[in-house]
C-alpha positions in Angstrom: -15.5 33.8 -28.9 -19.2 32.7 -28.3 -19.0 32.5 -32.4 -16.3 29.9 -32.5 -17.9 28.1 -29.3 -20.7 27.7 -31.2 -19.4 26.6 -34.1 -17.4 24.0 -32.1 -20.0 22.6 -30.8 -22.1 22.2 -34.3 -18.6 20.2 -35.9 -18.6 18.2 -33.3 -22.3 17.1 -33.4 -22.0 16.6 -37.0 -18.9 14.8 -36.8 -20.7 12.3 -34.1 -23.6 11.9 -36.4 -21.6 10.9 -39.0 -19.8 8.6 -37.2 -23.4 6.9 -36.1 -24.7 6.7 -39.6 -21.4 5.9 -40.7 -20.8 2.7 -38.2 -25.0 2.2 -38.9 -24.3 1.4 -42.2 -21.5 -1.1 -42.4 -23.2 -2.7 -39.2 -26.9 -2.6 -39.5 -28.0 -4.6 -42.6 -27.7 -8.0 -41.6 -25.8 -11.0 -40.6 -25.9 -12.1 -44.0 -24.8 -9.3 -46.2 -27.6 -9.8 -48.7 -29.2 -6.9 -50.8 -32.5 -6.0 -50.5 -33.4 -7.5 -54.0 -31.8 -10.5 -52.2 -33.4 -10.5 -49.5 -37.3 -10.2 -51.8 -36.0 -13.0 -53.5 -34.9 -15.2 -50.4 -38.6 -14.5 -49.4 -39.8 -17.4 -52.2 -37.0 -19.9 -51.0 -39.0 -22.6 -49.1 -35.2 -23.3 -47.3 -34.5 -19.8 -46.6 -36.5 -17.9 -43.7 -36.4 -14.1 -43.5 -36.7 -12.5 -39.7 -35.8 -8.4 -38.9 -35.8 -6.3 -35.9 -33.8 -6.3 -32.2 -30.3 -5.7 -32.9 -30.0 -6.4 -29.6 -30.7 -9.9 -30.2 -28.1 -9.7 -33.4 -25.1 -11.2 -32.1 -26.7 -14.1 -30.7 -28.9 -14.8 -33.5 -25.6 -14.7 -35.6 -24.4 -17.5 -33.6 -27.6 -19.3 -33.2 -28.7 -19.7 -36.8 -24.9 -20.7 -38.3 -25.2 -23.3 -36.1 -28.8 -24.3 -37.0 -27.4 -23.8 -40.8 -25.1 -26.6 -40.0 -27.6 -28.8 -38.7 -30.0 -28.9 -41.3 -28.9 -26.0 -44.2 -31.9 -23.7 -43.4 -30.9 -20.2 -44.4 -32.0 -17.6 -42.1 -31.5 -14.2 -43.5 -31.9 -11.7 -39.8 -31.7 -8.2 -40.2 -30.4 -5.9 -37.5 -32.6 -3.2 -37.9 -34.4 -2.9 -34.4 -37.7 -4.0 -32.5 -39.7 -1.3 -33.9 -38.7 -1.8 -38.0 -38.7 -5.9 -37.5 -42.5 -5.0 -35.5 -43.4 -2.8 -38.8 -42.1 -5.7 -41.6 -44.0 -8.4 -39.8 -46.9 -6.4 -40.0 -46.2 -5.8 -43.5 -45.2 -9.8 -43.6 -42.3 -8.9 -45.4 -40.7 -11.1 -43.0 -41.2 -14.6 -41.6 -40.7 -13.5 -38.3 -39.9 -10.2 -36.6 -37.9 -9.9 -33.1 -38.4 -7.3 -30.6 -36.9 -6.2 -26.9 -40.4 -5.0 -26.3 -43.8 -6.9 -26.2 -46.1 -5.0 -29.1 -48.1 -2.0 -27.6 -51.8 -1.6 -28.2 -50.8 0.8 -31.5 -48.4 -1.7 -33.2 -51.4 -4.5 -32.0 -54.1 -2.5 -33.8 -52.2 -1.9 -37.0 -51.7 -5.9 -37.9 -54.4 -8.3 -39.3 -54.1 -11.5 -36.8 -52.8 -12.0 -33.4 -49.1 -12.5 -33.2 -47.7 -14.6 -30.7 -44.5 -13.3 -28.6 -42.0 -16.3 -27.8 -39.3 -15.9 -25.5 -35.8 -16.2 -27.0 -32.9 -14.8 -24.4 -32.6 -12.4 -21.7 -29.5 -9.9 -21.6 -28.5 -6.6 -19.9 -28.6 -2.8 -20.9 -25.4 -1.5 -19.6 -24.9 1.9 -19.7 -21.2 2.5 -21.5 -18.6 5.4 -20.9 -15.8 7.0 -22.8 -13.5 8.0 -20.0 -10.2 6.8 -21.1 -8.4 8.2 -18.1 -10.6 7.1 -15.9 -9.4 3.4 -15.1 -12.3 2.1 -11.7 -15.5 1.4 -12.7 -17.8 3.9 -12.3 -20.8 3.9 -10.1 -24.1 5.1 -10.5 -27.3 5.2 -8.6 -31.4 6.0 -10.5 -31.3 9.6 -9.2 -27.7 10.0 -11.0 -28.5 8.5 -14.2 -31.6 9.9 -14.4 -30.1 13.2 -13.8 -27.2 12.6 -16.2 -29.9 11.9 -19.4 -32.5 14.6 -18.2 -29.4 17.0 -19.3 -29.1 18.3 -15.2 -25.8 16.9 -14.8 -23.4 17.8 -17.7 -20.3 17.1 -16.0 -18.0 13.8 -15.5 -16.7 15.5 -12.2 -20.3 16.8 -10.8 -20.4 16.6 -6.9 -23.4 14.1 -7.7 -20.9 11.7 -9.1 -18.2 12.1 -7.2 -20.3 11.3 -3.9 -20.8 8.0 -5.5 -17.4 7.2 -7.2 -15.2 8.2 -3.8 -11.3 7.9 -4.7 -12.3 8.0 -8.4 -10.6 11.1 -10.2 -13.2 12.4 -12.6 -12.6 14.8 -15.1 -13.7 18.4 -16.1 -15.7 16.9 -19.2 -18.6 17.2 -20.9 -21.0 14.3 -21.0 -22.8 13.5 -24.1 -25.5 11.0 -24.0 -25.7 8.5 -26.9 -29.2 7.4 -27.2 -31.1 5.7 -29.6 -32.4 7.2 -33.5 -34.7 4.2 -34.2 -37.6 2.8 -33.1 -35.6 0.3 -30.2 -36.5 -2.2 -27.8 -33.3 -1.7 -26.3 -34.4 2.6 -25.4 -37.9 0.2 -23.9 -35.9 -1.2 -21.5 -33.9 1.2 -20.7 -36.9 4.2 -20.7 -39.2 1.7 -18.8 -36.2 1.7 -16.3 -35.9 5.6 -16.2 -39.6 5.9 -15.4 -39.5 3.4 -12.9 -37.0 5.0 -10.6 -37.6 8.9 -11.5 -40.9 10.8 -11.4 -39.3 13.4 -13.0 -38.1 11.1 -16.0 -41.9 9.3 -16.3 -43.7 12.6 -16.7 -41.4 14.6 -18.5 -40.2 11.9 -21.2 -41.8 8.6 -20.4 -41.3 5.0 -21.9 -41.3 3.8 -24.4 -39.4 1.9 -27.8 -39.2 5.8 -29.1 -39.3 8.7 -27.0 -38.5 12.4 -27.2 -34.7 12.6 -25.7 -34.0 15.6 -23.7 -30.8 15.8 -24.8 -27.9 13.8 -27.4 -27.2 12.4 -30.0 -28.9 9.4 -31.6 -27.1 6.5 -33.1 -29.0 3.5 -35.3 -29.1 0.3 -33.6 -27.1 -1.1 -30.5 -24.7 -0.7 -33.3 -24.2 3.2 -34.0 -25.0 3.9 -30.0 -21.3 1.6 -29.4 -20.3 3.3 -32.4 -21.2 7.5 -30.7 -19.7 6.0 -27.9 -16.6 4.7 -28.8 -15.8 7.4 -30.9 -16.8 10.3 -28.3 -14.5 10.9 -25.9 -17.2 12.1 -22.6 -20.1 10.2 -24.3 -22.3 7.6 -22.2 -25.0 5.5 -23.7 -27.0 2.6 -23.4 -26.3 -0.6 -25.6 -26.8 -4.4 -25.1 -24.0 -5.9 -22.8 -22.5 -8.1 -26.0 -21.8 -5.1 -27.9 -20.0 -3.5 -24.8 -17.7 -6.2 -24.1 -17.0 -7.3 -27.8 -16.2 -3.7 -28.2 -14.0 -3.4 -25.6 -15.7 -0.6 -23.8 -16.2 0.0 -20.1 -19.9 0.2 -18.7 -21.2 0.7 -15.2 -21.9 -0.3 -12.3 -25.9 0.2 -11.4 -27.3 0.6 -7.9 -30.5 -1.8 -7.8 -33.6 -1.6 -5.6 -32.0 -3.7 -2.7 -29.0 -0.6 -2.8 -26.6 -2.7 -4.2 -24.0 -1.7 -7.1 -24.1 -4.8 -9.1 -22.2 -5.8 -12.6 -24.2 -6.8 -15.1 -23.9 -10.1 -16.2 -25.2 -13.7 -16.8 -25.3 -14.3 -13.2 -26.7 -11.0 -12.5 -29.7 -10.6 -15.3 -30.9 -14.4 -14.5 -31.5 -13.5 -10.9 -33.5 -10.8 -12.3 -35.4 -12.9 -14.3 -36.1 -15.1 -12.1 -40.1 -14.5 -11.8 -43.3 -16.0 -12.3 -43.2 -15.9 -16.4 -47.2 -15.0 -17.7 -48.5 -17.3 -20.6 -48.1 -14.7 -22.9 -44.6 -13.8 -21.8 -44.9 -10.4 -21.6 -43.4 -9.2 -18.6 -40.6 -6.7 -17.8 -37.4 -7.5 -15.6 -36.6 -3.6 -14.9 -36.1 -2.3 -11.5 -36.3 -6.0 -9.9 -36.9 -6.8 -5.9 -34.3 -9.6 -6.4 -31.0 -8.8 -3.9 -28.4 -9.8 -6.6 -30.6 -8.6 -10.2 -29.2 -6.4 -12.1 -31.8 -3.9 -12.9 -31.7 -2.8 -16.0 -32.2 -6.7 -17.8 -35.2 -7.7 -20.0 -36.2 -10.4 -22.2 -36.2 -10.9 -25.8 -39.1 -11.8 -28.0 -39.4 -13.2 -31.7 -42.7 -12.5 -32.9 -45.1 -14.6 -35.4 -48.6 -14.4 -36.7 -50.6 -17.4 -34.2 -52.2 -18.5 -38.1 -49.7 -19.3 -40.4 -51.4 -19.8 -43.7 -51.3 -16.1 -45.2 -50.7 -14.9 -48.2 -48.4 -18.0 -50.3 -47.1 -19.6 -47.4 -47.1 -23.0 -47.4 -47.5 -25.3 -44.6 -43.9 -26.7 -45.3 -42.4 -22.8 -44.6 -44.5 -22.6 -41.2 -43.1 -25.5 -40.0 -39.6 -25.2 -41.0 -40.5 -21.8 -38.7 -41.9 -23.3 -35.8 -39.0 -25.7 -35.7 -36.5 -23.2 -35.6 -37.9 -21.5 -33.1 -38.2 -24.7 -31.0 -34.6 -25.2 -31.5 -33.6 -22.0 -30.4 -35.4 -22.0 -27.3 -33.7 -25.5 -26.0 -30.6 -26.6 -28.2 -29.9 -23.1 -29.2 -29.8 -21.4 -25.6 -26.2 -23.3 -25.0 -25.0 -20.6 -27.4 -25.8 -18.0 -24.6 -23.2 -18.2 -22.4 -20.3 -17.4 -24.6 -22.4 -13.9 -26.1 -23.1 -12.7 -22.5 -26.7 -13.6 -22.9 -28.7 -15.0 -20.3 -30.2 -18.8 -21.0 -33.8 -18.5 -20.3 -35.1 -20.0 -17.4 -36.6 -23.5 -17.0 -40.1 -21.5 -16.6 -39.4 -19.3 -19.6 -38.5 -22.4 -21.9 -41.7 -23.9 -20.7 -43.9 -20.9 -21.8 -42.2 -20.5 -24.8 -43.1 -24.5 -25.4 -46.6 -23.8 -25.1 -47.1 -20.9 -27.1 -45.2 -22.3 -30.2 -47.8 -25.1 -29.8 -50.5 -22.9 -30.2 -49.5 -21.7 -33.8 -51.6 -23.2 -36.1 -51.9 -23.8 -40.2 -55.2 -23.7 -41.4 -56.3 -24.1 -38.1 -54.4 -27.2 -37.0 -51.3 -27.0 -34.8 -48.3 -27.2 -36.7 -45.9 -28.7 -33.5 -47.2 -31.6 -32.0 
């Protein structure tokens, strides 16, 4: 019996990793569809611009640079890939831009040749998604909890820990699996920063970070293959952008914030957490807010680009087809929010953003005016 148990347990893994890589693949590449050979020869298109990383950031950026497309017929080729791959082809400048749910650590700062400058784009939520098809209330849960459900202490749906939280709910006699991230991520950042935030244990036994050592489950690529473990799991629970949840179809939960409220996230929710004094390099985190009504597991979105534009062939033509994008994106663009479950950045955000793209420069002379 402890054979077959066993054995059990090793098909079902597999058949969940398969599912990730499986879900990875059709999902990951791009919003485009292009190859890579495609993609390399996109790069030498003066009206096509390249950009990988966040996949968090994918669905909007689908939306945002259609529209743009419209407007003008730039091509922007993004690829889903997350933070830490888009981080790794900017420094590489494979890319014309990279995007990331985490500003760049001291490491990733170290490794590229010329400062890169982080411009706000959107803020959003990491909800934390269930597969509890029987279970039809939205489920509750408080730092200790969660904490305690992704350490691998609590391991099942009906633990008295949950149940004191979840009163009238019927849980059932299930294992959990936890659905984390396989990939560098901006999106396990936010989430990790979070964990650490609210339990000691977490912070110095796993830490934070865009790539940690997970305690326990099984790792999906991109918001993608985490909603893909998920959905396909019954018992699983992971953490993936709020778009993907509610495009998907699938329930997430409830958070207890600092103030000891359960809030929702949601637009409403992650703009009263970011609503803070925004630092002129934009770098700030949104986890575990003071606000009352913030929902505490938000954080903002950054596209990354090198602060000198002439490199390697680049013309001054391709920077400032760049530079107006991005400009677009954080004004005309941000009415595309809404509609994806993102949160419009603030008026003080837009207003950072402003003044960092104006610092970009082409052979040392500001490209926006």
């Amino acid at each position: 019996m402890k054979k077959k148990s066993l054995n059990f347990r090793a098909l079902l893994s597999a058949g969940a990793l398969f599912l990730a890589i499986g879900f990875s693949a059709c999902n990951g590449g791009g919003t485009s569809g292009e190859s890579k050979s495609d993609s390399t020869k996109s790069a030498s298109d003066d009206n096509a611009l390249i950009g990988a990383g966040s996949s968090f950031d994918n669905p909007l950026f689908s939306k945002m640079f259609s529209e743009y497309n419209k407007l003008n017929g730039l091509k922007v080729n993004y690829q889903s890939v997350g933070s830490g791959a888009g981080i790794s082809q900017l420094t590489n400048k494979t890319v014309d831009f990279g995007a990331s749910d985490a500003p760049m650590n001291g490491k990733q700062d170290s490794a590229v040749s010329a400062p890169v400058l982080h411009i706000p784009v959107t803020a959003g939520a990491v909800v934390l998604s269930y597969n509890l098809a029987e279970v039809k209330d939205t489920l509750k849960l408080t730092p200790s909890v969660l904490a305690d459900i992704f350490l691998g202490k609590i391991t099942k749906w009906n633990d008295a820990k949950i149940a004191a939280i979840n009163k009238g709910v019927k849980l059932p006699d299930v294992a959990i699996l936890i659905a984390h991230r396989s990939d560098g991520s901006g999106t396990s950042n936010i989430f990790t920063t979070y964990l650490s935030k609210v339990s000691e244990e977490w912070s110095s036994k796993v830490g934070k970070g865009s790539s940690v050592n997970w305690p326990v489950g099984l790792g999906g690529k991109g918001n993608e293959g985490v909603a893909g473990l998920i959905k396909q799991t019954p018992g699983a629970i992971g953490y993936i952008e709020l778009a993907y949840a509610i495009q998907n179809n699938m329930a997430y939960a409830q958070i207890q914030n600092k103030a000891g409220r359960f809030i929702t996230p949601s637009i409403a929710s992650v703009t009263a957490a970011a609503n803070i004094t925004i630092p002129a390099d934009s770098k700030v985190s949104l986890t575990n807010t003071d606000a009352a009504d913030g929902y505490p597991i938000s954080g903002f979105s950054w596209v990354l680009i090198y602060k000198e534009q002439k490199y390697g062939d680049r013309n001054q033509d391709r920077a400032t087809k760049l530079l107006k994008l991005l400009s677009w994106v954080i004004h005309d663009g941000q009415q595309f929010s809404g509609a994806l479950n993102y949160a419009p950045l603030s008026p003080a955000a837009v207003t950072t953003g402003d003044a960092i793209l104006k610092s970009a420069t082409f052979d040392g002379k500001p490209i926006l005016q």
